[in-house]
N, CA, C and O atoms as CSV, one atom per row, in Angstrom:
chain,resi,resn,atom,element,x,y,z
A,1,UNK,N,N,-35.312,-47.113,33.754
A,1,UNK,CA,C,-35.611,-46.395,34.987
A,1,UNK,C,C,-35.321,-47.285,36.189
A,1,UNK,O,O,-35.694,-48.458,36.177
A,2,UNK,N,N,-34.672,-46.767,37.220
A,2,UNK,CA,C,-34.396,-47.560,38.424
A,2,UNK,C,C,-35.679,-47.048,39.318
A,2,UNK,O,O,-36.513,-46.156,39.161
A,3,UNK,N,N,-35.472,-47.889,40.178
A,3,UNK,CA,C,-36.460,-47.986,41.458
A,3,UNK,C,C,-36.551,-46.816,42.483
A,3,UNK,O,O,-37.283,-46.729,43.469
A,4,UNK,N,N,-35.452,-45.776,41.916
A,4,UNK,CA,C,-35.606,-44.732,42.884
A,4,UNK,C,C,-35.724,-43.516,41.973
A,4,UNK,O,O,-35.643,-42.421,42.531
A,5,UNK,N,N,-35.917,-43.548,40.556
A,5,UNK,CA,C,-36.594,-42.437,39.382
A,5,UNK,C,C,-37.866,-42.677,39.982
A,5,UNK,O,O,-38.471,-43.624,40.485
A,6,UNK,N,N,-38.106,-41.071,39.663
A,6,UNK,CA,C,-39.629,-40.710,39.415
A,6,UNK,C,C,-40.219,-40.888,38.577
A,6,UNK,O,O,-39.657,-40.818,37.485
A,7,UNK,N,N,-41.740,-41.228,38.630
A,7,UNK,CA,C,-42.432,-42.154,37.954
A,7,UNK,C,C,-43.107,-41.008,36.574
A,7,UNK,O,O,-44.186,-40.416,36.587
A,8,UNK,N,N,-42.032,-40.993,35.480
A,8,UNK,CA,C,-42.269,-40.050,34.793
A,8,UNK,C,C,-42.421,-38.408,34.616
A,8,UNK,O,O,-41.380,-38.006,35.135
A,9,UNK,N,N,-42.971,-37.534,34.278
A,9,UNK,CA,C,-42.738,-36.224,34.168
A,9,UNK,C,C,-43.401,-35.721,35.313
A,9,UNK,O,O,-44.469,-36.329,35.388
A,10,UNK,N,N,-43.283,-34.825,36.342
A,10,UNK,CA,C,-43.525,-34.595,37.114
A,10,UNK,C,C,-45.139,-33.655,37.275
A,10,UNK,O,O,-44.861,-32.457,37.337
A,11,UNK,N,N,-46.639,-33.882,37.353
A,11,UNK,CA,C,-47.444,-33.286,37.256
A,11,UNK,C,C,-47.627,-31.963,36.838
A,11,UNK,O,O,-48.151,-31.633,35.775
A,12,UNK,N,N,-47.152,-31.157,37.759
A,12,UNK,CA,C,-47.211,-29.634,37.340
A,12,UNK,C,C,-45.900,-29.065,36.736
A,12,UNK,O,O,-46.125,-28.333,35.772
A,13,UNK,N,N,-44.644,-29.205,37.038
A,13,UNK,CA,C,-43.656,-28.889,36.773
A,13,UNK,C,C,-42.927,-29.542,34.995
A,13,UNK,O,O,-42.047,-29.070,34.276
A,14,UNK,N,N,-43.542,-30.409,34.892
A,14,UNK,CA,C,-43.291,-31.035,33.811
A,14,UNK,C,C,-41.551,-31.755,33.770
A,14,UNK,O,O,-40.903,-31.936,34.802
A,15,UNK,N,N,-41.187,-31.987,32.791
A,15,UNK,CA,C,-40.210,-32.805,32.835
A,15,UNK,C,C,-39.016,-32.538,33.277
A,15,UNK,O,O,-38.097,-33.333,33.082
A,16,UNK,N,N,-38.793,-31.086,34.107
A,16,UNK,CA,C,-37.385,-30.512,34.706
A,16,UNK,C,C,-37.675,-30.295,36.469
A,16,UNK,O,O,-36.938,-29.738,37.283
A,17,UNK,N,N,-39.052,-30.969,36.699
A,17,UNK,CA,C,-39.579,-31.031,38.078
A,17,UNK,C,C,-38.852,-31.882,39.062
A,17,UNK,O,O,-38.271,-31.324,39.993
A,18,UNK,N,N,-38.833,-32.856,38.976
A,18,UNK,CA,C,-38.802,-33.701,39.836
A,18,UNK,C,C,-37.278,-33.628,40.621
A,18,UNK,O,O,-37.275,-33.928,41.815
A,19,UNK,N,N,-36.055,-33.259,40.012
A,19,UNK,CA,C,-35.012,-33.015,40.220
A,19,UNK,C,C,-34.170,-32.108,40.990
A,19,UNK,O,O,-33.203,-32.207,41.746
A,20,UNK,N,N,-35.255,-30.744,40.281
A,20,UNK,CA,C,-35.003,-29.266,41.179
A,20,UNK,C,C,-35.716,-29.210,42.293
A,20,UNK,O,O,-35.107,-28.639,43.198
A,21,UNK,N,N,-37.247,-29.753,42.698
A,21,UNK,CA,C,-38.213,-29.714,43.626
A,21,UNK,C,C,-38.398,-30.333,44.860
A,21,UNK,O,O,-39.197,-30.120,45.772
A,22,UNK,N,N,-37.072,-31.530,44.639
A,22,UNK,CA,C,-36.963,-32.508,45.544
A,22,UNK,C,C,-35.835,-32.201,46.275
A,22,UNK,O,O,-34.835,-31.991,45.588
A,23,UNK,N,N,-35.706,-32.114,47.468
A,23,UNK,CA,C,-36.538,-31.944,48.703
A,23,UNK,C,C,-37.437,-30.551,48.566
A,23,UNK,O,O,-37.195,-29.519,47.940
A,24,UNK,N,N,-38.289,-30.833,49.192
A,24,UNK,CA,C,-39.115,-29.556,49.134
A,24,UNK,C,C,-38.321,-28.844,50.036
A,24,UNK,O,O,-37.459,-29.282,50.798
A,25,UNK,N,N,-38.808,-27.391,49.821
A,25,UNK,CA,C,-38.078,-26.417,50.415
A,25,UNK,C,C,-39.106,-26.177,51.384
A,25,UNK,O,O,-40.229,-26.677,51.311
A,26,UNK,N,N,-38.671,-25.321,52.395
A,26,UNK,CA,C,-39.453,-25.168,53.656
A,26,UNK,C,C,-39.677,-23.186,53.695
A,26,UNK,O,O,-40.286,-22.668,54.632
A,27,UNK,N,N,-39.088,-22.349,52.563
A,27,UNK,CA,C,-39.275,-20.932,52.751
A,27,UNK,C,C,-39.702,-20.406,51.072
A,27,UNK,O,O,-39.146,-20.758,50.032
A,28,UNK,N,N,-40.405,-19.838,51.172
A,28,UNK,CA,C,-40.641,-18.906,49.362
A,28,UNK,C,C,-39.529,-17.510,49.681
A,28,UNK,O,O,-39.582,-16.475,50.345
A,29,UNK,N,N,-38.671,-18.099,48.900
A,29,UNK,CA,C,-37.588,-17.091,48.613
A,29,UNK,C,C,-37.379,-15.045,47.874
A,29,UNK,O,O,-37.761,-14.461,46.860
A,30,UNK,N,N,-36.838,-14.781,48.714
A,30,UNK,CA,C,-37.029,-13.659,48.060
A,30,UNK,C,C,-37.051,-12.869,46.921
A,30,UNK,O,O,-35.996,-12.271,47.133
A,31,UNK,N,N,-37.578,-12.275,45.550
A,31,UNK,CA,C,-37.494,-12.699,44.108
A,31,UNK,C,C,-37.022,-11.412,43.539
A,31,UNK,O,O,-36.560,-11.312,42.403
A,32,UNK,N,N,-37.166,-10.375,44.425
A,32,UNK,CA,C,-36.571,-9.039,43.552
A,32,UNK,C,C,-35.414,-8.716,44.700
A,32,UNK,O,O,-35.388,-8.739,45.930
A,33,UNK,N,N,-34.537,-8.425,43.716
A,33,UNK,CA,C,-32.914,-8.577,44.231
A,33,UNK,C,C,-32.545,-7.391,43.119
A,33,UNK,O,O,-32.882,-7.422,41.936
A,34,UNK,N,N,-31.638,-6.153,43.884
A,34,UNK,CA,C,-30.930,-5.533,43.595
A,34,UNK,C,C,-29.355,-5.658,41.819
A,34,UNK,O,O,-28.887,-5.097,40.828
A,35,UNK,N,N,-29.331,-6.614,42.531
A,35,UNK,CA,C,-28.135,-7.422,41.092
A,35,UNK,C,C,-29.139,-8.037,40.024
A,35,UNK,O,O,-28.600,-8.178,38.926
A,36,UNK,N,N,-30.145,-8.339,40.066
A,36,UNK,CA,C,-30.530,-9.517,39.010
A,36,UNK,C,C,-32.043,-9.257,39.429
A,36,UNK,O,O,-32.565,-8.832,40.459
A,37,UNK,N,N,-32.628,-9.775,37.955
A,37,UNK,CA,C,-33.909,-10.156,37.482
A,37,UNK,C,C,-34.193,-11.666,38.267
A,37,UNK,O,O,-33.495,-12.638,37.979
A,38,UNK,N,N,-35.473,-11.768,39.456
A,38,UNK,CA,C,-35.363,-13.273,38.679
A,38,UNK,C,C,-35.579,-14.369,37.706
A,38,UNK,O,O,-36.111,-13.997,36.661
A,39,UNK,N,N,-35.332,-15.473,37.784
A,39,UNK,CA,C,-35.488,-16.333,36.714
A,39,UNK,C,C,-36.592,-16.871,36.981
A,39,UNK,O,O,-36.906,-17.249,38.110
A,40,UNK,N,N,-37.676,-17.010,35.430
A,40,UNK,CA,C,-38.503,-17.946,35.325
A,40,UNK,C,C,-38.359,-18.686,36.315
A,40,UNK,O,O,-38.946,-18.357,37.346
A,41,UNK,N,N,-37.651,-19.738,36.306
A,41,UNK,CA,C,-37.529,-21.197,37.059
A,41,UNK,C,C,-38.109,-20.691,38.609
A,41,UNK,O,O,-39.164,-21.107,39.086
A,42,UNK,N,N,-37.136,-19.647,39.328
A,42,UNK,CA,C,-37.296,-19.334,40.469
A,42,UNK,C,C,-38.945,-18.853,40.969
A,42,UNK,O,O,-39.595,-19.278,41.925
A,43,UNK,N,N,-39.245,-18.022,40.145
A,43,UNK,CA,C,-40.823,-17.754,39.858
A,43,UNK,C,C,-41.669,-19.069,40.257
A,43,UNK,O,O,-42.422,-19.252,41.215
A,44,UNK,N,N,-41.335,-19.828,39.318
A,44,UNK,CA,C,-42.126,-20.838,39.134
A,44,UNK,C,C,-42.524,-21.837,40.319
A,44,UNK,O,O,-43.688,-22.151,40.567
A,45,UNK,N,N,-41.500,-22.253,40.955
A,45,UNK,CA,C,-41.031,-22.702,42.181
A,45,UNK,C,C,-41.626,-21.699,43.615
A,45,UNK,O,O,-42.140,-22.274,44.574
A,46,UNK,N,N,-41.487,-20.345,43.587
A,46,UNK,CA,C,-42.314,-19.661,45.153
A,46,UNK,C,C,-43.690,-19.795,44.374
A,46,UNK,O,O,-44.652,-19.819,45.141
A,47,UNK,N,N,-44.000,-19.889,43.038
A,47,UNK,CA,C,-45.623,-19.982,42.890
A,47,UNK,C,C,-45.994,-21.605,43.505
A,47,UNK,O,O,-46.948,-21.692,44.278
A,48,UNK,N,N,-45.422,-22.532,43.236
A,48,UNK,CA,C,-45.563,-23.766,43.722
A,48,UNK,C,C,-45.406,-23.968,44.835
A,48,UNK,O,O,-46.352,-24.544,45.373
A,49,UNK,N,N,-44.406,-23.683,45.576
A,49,UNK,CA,C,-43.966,-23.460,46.810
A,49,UNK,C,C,-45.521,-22.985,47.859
A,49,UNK,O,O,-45.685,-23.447,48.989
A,50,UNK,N,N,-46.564,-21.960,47.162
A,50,UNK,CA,C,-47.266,-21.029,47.771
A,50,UNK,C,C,-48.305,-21.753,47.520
A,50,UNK,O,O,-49.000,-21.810,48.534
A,51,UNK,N,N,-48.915,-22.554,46.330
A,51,UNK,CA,C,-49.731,-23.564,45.849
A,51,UNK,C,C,-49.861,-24.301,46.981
A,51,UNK,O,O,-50.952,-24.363,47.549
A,52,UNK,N,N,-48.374,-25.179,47.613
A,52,UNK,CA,C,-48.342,-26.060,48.405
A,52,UNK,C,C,-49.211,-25.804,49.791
A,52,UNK,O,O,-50.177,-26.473,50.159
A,53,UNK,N,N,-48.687,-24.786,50.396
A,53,UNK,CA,C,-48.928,-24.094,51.593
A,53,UNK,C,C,-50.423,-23.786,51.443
A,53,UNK,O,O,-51.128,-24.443,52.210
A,54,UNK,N,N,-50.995,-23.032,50.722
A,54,UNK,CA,C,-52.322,-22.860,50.918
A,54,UNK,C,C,-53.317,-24.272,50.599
A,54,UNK,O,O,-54.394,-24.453,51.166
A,55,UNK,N,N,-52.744,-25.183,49.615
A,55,UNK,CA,C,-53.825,-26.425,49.627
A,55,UNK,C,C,-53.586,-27.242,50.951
A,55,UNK,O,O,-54.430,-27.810,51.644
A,56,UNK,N,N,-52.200,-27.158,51.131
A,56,UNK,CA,C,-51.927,-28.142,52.494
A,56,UNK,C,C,-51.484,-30.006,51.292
A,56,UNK,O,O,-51.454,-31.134,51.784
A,57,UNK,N,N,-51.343,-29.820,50.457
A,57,UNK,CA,C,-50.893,-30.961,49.471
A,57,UNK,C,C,-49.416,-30.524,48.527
A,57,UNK,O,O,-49.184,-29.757,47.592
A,58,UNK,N,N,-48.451,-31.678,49.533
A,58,UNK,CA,C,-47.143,-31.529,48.536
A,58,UNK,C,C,-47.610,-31.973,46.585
A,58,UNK,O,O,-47.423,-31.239,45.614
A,59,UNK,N,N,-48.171,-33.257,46.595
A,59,UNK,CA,C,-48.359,-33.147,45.112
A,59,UNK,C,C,-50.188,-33.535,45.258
A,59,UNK,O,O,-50.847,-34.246,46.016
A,60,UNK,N,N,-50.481,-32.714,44.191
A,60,UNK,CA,C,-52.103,-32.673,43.902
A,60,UNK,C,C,-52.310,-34.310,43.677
A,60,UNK,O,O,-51.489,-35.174,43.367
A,61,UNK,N,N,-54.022,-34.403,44.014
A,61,UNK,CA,C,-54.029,-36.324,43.527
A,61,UNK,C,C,-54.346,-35.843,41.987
A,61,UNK,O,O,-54.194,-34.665,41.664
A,62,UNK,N,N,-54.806,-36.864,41.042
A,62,UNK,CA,C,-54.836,-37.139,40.148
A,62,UNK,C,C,-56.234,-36.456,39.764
A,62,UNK,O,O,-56.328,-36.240,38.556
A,63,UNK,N,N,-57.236,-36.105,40.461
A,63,UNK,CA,C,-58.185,-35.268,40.141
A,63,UNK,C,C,-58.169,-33.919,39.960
A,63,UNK,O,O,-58.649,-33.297,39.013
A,64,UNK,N,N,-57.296,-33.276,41.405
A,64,UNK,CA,C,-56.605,-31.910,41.407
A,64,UNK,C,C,-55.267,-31.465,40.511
A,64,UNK,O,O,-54.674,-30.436,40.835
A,65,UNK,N,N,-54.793,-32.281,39.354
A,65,UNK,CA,C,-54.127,-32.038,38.887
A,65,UNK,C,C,-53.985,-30.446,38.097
A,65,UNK,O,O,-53.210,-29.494,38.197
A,66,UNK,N,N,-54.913,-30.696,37.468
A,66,UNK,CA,C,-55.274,-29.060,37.133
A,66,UNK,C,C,-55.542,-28.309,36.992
A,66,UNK,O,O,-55.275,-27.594,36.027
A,67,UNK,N,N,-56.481,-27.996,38.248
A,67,UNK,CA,C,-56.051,-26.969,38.920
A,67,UNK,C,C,-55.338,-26.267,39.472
A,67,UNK,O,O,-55.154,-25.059,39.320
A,68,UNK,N,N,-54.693,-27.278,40.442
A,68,UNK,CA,C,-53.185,-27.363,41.061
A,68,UNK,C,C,-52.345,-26.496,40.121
A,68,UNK,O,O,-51.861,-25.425,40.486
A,69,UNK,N,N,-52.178,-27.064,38.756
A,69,UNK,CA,C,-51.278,-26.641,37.779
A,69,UNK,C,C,-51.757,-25.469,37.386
A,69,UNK,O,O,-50.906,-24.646,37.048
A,70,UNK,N,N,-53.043,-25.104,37.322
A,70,UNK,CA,C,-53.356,-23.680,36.753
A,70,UNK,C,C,-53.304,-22.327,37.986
A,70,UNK,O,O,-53.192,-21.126,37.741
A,71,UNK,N,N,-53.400,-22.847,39.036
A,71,UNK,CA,C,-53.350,-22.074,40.255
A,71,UNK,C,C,-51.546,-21.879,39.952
A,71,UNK,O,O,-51.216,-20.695,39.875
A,72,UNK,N,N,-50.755,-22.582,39.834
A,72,UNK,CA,C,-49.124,-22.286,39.930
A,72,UNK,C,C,-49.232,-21.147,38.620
A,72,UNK,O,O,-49.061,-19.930,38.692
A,73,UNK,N,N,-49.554,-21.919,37.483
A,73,UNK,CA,C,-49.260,-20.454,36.163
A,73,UNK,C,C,-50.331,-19.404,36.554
A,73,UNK,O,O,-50.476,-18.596,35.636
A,74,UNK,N,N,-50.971,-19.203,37.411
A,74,UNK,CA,C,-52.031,-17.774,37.346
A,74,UNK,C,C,-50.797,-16.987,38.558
A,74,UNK,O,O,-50.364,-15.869,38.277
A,75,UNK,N,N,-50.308,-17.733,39.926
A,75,UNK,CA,C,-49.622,-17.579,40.329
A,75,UNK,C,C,-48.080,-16.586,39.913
A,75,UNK,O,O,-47.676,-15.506,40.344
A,76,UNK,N,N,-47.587,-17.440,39.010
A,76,UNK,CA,C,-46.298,-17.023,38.166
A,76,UNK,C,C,-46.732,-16.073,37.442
A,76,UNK,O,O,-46.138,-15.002,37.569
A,77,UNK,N,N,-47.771,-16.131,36.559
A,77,UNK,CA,C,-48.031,-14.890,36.262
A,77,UNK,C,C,-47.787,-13.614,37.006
A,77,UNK,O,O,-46.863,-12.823,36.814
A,78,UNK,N,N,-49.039,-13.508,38.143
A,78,UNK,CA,C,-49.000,-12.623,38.985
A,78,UNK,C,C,-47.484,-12.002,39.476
A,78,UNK,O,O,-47.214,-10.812,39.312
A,79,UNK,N,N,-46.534,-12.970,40.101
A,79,UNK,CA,C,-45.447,-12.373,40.361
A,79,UNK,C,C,-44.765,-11.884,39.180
A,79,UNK,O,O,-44.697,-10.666,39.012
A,80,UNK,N,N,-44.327,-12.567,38.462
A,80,UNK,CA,C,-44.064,-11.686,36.863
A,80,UNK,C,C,-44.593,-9.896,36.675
A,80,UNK,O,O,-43.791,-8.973,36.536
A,81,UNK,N,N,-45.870,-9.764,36.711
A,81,UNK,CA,C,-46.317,-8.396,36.767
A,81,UNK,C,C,-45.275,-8.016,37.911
A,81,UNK,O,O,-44.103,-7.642,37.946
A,82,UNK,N,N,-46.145,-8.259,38.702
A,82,UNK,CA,C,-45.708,-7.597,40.002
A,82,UNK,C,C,-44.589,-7.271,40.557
A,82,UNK,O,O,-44.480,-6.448,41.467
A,83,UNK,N,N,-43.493,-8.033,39.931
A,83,UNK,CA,C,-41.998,-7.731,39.924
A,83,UNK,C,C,-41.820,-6.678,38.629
A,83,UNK,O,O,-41.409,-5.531,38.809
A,84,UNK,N,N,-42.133,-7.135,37.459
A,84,UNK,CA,C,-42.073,-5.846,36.371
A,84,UNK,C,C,-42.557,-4.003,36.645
A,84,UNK,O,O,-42.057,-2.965,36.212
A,85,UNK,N,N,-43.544,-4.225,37.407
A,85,UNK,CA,C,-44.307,-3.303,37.619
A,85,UNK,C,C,-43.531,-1.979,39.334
A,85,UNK,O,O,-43.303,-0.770,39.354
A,86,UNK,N,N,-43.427,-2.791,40.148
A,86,UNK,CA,C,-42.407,-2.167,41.069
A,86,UNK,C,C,-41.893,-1.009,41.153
A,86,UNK,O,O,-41.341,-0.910,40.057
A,87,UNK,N,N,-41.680,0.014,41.749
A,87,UNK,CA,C,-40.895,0.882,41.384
A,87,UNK,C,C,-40.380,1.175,42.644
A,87,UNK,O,O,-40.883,1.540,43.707
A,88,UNK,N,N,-38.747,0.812,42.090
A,88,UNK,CA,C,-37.792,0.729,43.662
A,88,UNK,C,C,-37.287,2.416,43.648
A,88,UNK,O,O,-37.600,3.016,42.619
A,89,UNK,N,N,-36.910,2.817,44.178
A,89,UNK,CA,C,-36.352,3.975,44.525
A,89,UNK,C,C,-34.610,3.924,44.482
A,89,UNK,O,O,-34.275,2.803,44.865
A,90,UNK,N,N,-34.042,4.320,44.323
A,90,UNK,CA,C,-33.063,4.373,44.208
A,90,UNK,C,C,-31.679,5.198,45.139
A,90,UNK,O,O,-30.517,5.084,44.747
């Protein structure tokens, strides 16, 4: 590991975090789109994204870990339904 890797698997995101998450993004993206389903990943990311914003903490300390992490999967959940469930008009 060099001096500018992250210091192992990334708290909530686990080991495909640190790569996609960095730089943080500054908008929660729009998730139901006409062409396409979105992806897990994308999910996962406006739930974190939304985590961020309401604690006011880019990464949880070491006490808030998980919660932090369970607030993102209750999160992802939720949009999951809520995109399944929808009914666009056509």
């Amino acid at each position: 590991m060099g001096a500018d890797d992250p210091p192992g698997p990334h708290p909530v995101l686990g080991h495909e975090g640190w790569g996609i998450i960095c730089p943080m993004c500054r908008n929660i993206v729009r998730l139901r789109r006409p062409d396409r389903a979105a992806r897990d990943e994308e999910i996962r990311h406006a739930a974190l994204q939304f985590v961020r914003k309401v604690s006011g903490y880019r990464e949880p300390s070491r006490a808030n870990r998980e919660v932090f992490a369970r607030a993102v999967e209750e999160i992802s959940a939720s949009t999951r339904r809520l995109l399944a469930q929808l009914v666009v008009r056509a």
